[in-house]
C-alpha positions in Angstrom: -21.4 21.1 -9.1 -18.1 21.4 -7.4 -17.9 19.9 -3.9 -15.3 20.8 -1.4 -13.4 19.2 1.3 -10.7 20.4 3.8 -9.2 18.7 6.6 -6.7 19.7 9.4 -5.4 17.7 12.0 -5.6 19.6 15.3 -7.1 22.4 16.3 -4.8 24.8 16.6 -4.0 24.9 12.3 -6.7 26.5 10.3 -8.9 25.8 7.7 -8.8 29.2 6.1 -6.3 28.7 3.6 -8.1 25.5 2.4 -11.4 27.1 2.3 -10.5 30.1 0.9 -8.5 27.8 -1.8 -11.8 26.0 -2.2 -13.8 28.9 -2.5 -12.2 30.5 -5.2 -12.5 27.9 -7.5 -16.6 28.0 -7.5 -17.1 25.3 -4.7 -20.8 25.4 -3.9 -20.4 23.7 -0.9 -17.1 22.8 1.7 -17.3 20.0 4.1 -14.2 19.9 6.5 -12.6 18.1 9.2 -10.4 18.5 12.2 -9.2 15.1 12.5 -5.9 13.2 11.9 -5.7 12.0 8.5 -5.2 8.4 9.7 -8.9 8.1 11.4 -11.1 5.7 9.8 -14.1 8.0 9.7 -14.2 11.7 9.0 -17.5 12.7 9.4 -17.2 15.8 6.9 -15.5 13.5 4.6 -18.1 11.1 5.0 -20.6 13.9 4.5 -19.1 15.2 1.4 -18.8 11.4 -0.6 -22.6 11.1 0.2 -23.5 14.5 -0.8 -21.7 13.5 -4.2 -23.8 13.0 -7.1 -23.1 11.8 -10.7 -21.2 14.2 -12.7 -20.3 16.6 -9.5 -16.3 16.7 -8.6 -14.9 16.4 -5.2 -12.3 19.0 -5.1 -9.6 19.0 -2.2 -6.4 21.7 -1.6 -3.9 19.2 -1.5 -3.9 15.0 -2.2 -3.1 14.5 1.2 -6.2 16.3 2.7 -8.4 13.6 1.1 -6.1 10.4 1.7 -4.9 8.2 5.0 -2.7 6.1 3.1 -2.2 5.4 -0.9 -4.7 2.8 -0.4 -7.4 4.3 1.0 -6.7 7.4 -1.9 -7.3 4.6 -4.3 -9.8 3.4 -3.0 -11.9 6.3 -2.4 -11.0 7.8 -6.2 -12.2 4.2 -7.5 -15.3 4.8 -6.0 -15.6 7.8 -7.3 -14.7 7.2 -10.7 -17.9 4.1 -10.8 -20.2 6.5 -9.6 -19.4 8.9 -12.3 -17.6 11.8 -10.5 -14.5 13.8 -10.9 -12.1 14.5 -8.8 -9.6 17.5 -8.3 -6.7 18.5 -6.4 -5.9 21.9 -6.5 -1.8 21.7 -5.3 -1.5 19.0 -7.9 -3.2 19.8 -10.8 -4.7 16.8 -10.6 -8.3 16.6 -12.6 -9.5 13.5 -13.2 -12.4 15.1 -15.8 -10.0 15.8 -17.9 -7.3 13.3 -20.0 -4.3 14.5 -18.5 -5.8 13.8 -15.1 -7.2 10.7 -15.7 -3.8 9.4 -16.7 -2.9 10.2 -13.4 -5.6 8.3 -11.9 -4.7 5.2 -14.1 -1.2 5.5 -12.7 -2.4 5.5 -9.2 -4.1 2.3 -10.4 -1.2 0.9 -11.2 1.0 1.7 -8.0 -2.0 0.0 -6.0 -2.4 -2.9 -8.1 2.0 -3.3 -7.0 1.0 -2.9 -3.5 -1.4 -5.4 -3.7 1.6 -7.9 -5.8 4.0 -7.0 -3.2 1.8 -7.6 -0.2 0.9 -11.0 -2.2 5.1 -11.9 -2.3 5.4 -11.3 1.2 2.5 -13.5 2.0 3.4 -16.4 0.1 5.3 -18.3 2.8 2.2 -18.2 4.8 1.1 -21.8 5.3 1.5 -23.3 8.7 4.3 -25.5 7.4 6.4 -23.4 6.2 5.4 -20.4 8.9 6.7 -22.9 11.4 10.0 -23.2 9.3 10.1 -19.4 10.4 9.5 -19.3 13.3 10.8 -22.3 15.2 14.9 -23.0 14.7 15.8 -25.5 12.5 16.8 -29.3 13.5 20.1 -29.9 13.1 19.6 -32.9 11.4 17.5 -30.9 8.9 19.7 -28.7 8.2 22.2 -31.3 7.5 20.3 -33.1 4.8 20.1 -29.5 3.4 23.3 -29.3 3.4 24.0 -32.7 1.8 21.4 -32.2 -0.8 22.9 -28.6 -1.9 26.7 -30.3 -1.7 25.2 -33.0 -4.5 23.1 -30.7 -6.4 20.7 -33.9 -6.9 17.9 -31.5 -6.9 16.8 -28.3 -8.4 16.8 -24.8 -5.5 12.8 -25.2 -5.7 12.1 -28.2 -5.3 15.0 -28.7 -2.3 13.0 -25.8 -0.5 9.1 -27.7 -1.0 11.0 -31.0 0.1 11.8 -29.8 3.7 8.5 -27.0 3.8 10.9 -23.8 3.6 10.8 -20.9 1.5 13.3 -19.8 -1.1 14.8 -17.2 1.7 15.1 -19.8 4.4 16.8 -21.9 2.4 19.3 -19.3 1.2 19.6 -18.4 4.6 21.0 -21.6 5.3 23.6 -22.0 2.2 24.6 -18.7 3.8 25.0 -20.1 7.3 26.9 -23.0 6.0 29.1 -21.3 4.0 30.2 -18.7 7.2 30.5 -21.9 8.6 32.6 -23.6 6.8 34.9 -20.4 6.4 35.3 -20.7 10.3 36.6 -24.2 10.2 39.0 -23.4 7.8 40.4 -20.7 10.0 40.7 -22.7 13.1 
């Protein structure tokens, strides 16, 4: 059984074209919204998901109908996909009952799974320690013995960073610093 679902974000757009979309291609029944896309609950969206049933597909006009962000797409074709029902987007071509389409959902697997990596990177200089290293200016005195350390090269860019509680980028913020630095002494 094909399911529908349309969404528009204000009142004065239509559902028509969405419906009529819908209809054509044998949706037994279309659940719609007129909502922003970026609200956590849409109650015809939420109606249509528990409607669902195993071996039904959830067809939609467009991708962006369905989805508030590439996350929540994901998220909501993952769930989908475990409970054993297809999905379709009509301006895409996208089926996921068929090979083709479930390639594309596999790739959409993919670009979350490097969301998730990238959100992870930027998140990695998230302890208190080195948070603080962020956030508060640097001692001059640290910065010296920085300094001094990166002049003798007694130890490796890695472990210099651990040894004061600074990330990679802080510390490469400072070489930076020091060499604009050193450039202006020279001028003078």
């Amino acid at each position: 059984m094909n399911i529908g679902y349309a969404r528009v974000s204000i009142g004065e757009q239509t559902l028509d074209l969405q419906t009529d979309a819908l209809e054509a291609t044998g949706c037994e029944s279309i659940h719609t919204d007129v909502i922003s896309g970026t609200k956590e609950s849409r109650p015809g969206l939420d109606n249509a998901l528990l409607s669902i049933r195993k071996g039904d597909t959830l067809v939609v006009w467009r991708l962006d109908r369905l989805g508030r962000s590439l996350k929540h797409l994901i998220h909501v074709l993952t769930d989908l996909q475990e409970r054993g029902v297809g999905f379709r987007s009509l301006t895409e071509q996208i089926n996921t009952t068929s090979f083709g389409g479930n390639l594309i959902f596999q790739v959409f697997g993919v670009l979350a799974e490097f969301e998730r990596d990238l959100i992870q990177e930027r998140t990695k200089c998230s302890n208190p320690e080195r948070s603080a290293a962020f956030a508060a200016p640097m001692p001059v005195a640290m910065r010296r013995s920085i300094f001094e350390i990166r002049a003798k090269s007694e130890m490796r860019f890695a472990v210099r960073s651990s040894a004061f509680s600074i990330c990679r980028s802080c510390s490469s913020r400072l070489r930076n610093l020091e060499v604009t630095s050193a450039r202006l002494k020279s001028m003078k």
